[in-house]
C-alpha positions as CSV (number, residue, x, y, z in Angstrom):
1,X,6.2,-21.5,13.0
2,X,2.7,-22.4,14.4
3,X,1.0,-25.2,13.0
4,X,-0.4,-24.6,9.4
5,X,-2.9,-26.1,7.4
6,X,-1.8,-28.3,5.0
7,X,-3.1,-26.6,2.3
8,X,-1.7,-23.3,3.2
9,X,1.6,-25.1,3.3
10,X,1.0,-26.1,-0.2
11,X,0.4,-22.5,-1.6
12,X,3.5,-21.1,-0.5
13,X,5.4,-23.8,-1.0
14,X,8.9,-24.7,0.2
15,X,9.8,-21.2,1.5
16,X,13.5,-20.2,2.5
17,X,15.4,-20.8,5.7
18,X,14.4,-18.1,8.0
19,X,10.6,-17.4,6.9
20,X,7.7,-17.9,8.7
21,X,4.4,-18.8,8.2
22,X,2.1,-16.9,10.3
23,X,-1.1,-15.5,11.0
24,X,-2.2,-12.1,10.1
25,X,-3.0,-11.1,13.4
26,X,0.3,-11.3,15.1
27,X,2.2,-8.6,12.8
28,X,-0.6,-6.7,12.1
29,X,-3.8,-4.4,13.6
30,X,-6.5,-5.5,11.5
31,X,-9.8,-3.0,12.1
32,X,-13.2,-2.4,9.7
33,X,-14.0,1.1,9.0
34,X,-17.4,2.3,9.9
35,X,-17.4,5.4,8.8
36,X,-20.2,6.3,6.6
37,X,-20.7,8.9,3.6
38,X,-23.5,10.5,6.1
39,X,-22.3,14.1,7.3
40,X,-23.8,14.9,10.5
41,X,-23.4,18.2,11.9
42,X,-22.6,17.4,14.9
43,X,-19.2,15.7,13.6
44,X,-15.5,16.9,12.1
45,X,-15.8,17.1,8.5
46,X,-13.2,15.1,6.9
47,X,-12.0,13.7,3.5
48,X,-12.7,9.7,3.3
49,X,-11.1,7.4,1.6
50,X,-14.0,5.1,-0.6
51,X,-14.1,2.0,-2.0
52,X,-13.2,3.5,-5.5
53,X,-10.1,4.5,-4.2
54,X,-8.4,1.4,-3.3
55,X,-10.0,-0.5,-5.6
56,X,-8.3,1.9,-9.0
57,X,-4.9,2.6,-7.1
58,X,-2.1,0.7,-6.2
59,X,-1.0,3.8,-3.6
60,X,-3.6,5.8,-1.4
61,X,-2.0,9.7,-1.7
62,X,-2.6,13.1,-0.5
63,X,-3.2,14.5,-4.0
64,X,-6.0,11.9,-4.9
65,X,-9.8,13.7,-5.2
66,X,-11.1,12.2,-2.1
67,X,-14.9,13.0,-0.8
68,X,-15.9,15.1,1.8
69,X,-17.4,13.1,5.2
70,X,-17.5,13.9,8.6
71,X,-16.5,11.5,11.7
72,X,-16.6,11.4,15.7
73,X,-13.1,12.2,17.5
74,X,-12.8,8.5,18.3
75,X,-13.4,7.8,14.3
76,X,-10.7,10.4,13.4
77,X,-8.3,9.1,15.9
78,X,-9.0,5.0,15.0
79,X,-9.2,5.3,10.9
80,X,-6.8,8.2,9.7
81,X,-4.6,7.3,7.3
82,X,-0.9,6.5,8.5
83,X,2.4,5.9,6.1
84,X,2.6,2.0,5.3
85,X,-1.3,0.9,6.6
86,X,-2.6,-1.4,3.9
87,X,-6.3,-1.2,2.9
88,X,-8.1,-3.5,1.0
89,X,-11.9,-4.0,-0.2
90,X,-13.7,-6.6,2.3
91,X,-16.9,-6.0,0.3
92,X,-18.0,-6.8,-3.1
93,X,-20.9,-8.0,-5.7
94,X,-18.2,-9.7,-6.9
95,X,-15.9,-12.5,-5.5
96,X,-12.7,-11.3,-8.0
97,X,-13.3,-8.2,-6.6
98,X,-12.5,-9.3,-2.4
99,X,-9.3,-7.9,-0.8
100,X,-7.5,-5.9,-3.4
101,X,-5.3,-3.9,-1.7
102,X,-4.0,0.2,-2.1
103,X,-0.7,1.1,0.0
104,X,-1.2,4.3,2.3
105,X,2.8,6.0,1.4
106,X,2.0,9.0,3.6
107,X,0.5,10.4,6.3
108,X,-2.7,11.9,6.1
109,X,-4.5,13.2,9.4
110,X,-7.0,14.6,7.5
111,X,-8.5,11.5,5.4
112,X,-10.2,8.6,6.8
113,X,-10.8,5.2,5.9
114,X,-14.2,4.7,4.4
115,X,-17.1,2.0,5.0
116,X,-16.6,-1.3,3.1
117,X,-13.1,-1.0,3.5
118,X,-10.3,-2.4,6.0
119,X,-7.3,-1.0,7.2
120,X,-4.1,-3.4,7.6
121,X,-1.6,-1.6,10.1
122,X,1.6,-3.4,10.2
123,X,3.7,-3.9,13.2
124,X,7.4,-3.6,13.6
125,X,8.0,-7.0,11.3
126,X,6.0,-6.3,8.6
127,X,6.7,-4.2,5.8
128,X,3.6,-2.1,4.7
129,X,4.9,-2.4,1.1
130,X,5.3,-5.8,1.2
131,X,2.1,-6.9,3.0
132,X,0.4,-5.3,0.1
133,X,2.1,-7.0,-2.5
134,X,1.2,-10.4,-0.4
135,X,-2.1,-9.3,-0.7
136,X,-2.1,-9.3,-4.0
137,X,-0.5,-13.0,-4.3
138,X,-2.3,-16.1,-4.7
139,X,-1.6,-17.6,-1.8
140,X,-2.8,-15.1,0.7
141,X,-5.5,-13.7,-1.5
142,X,-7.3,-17.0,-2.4
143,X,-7.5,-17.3,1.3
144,X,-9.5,-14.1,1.4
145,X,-11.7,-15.1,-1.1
146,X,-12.8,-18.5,0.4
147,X,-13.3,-16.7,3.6
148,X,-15.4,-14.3,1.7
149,X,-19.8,-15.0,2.3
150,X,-22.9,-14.3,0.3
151,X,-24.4,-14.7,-2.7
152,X,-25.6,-11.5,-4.3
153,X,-22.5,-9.5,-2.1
154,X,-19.5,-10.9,-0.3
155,X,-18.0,-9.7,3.0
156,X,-15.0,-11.0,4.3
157,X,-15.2,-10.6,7.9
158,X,-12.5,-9.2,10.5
159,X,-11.6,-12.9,12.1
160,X,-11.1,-14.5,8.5
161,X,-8.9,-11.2,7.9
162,X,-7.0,-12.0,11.1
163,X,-6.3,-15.6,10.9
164,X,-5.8,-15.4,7.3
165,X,-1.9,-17.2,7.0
166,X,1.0,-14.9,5.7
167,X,4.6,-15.8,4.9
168,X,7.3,-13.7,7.1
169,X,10.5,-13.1,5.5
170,X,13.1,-11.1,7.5
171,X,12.7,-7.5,7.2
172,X,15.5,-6.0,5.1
173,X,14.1,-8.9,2.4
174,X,10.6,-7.7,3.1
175,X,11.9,-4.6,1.6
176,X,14.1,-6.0,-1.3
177,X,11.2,-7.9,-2.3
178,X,8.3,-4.7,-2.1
179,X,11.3,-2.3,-4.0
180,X,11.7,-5.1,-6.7
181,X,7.6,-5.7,-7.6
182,X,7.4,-2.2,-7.5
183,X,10.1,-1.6,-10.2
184,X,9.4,-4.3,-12.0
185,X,5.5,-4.3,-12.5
186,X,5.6,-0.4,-12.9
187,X,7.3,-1.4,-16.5
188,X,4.5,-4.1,-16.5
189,X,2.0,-1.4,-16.5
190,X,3.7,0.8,-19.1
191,X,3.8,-1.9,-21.2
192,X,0.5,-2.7,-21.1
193,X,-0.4,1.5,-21.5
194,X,1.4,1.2,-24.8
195,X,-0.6,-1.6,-25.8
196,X,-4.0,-0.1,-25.8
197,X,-2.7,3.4,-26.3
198,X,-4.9,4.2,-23.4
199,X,-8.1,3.7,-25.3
200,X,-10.9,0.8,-24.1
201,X,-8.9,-2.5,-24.8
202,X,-12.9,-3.8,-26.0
203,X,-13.0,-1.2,-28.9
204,X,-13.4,-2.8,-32.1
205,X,-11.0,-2.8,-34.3
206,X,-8.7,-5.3,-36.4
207,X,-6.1,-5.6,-34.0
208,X,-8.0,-6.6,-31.1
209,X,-7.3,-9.7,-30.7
210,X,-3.7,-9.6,-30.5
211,X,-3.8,-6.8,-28.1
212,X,-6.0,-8.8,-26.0
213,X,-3.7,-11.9,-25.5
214,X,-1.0,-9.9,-25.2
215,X,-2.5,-8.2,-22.4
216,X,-3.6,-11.5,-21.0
217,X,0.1,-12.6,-21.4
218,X,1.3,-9.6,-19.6
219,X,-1.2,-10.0,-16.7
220,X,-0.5,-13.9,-16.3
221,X,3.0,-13.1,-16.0
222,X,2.3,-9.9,-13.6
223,X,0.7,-12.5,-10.9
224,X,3.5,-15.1,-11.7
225,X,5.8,-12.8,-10.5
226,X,4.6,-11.6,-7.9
227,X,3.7,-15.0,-6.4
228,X,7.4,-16.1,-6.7
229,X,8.6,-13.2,-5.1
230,X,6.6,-13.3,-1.9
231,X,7.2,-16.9,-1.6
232,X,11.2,-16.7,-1.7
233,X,11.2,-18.3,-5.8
234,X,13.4,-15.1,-6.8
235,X,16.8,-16.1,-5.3
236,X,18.3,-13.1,-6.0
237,X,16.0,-11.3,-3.5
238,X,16.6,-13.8,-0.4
């Protein structure tokens, strides 16, 4: 383990024998997309991948409505989308809205990362799966936010993305952990489907208010979880 700040020590707390904390940069290729809406003619036309994209999805797939673009060879060849890449949001007018995170779970030659966006590629000791539930956890996600400058819009940069600090478990827990959030928070989500009926939670009616704490509850206890699994808190999954 390299030396950590003491405050990053803090957030993951005491993880389990054979974890790591580490920086981003080591276990993973960490690039920002350039590649614009414009379509020139003198390009390849492709589909992109937008900011929309990530930002409404947990998973990037091939059957999602994605825009038509165009890109240069080298753009085709550096930002296509690969099984297991994470990409997150590096841009926002918001500050809740920095680094959330969609999972790429196949590949797509064809469709291309898209500007204000930025593509995680995992290396051989990094789950894709689990890097984006990590992305999603308090720990590794407040770091993106601090990281994140402006006033009216916020950027995180590529270095803050690098350096940022993540927790390594071994792989085959990596996995146990990724199958476990997915399971799990999928029956979050259909929960909280069959609380608002799939109507705007903000409608009036007489049963609002319950429906909003509920909702509330069920999000609190969404990001509870998923912190204590990431940070080795579940010991079934160790």
């Amino acid at each position: 383990m390299r030396k950590v700040p003491h405050k990053i020590l803090e957030s993951y707390g005491n993880i389990p024998s054979g974890w790591r904390i580490e920086k981003l940069k080591y276990f993973a290729n960490v690039q920002n997309s350039n590649v614009d809406k414009a379509i020139s003619e003198d390009e390849v036309e492709v589909n992109l991948c937008n900011y929309t994209d990530v930002y409404y999805n947990d998973y990037i797939t091939s059957d999602m409505n994605f825009m038509r673009g165009s890109a240069t060879e080298a753009e085709i060849k550096r930002f296509q989308l690969k099984s297991g890449q994470v990409i997150i949001t590096k841009d926002s007018e918001g500050w809740e809205d920095i680094a959330i995170p969609a999972l790429v779970i196949q590949d797509m030659p064809t469709v291309l990362c898209g500007y204000h966006l930025s593509v995680f590629d995992p290396g051989p000791e990094l789950e894709g799966s689990f890097l984006a539930w990590l992305c999603r956890s308090e720990p590794l996600n407040e770091q993106f936010k601090i990281a994140a400058n402006g006033v009216t819009r916020f950027g995180l940069g590529q270095y803050s993305m690098k350096n940022a600090f993540i927790v390594v478990p071994p792989l085959n827990t990596q996995q146990r952990i990724a199958y476990f959030l997915d399971e799990k928070t999928t029956k979050i989500n259909q929960l909280r489907f069959a609380i608002t009926g799939n109507t705007d939670v903000k409608a009036k009616s007489s049963s609002y208010v319950i429906e909003k704490n509920l909702l509330d509850l069920l999000i609190e206890y969404r990001t509870a979880l998923i912190n204590a699994a990431v940070t080795g808190r579940i010991k079934e999954l160790i």
